[in-house]
N, C-alpha and C positions, 0 to 999 in steps of 0.2 A: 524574759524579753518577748516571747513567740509560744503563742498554744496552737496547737493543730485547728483549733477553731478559728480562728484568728487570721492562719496563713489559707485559711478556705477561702474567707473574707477579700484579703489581700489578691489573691488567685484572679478568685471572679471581678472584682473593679477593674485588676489590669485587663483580663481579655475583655470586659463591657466596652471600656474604654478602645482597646484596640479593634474592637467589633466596629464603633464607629466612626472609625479612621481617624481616631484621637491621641495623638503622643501623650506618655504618663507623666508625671514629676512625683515622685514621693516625696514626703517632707517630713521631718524629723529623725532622720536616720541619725541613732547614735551609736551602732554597735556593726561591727562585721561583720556579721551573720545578716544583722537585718540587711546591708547594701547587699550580700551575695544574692539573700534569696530573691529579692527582686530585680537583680540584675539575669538569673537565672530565668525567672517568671515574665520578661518580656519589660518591663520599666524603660523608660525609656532615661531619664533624667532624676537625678536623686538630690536631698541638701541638707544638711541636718549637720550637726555635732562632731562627725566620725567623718565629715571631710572639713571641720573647720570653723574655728569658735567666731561668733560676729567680734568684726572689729572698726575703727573707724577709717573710716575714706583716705584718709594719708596713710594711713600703711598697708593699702593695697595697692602700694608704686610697681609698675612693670613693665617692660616696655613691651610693645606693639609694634607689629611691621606697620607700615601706611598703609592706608585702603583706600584705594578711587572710590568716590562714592557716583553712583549713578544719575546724569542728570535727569532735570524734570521735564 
């Protein structure tokens, strides 16, 4: 899943990315390992497989508090 080359790679995008005052998302995460290590390494946001397979728009029913929304 992860060579030491690899998590170099992974390393430097996320601090590039946090160099320039950039939140991360990684995507494709399908394994454990892969969410820790960059949750370890400064990630901000992750999506992949290993939090949850696509599915359609009706069965992600949930409720929500209300939210004022800000006028214009």
């Amino acid at each position: 899943v992860s060579s030491a080359s690899s998590d170099v790679y992974k390393r430097q995008i996320v601090a590039l990315a946090q160099s320039m005052g950039l939140r991360v998302v990684a995507e494709g995460i399908e394994h454990q390992d892969q969410a820790l290590f960059l949750r370890e390494h400064g990630c901000d946001f992750g999506q992949g497989y290993w939090y949850g397979r696509p599915q359609p728009a009706e069965a992600l029913r949930f409720d929500l508090p209300p939210v004022a929304l800000p006028e214009d």
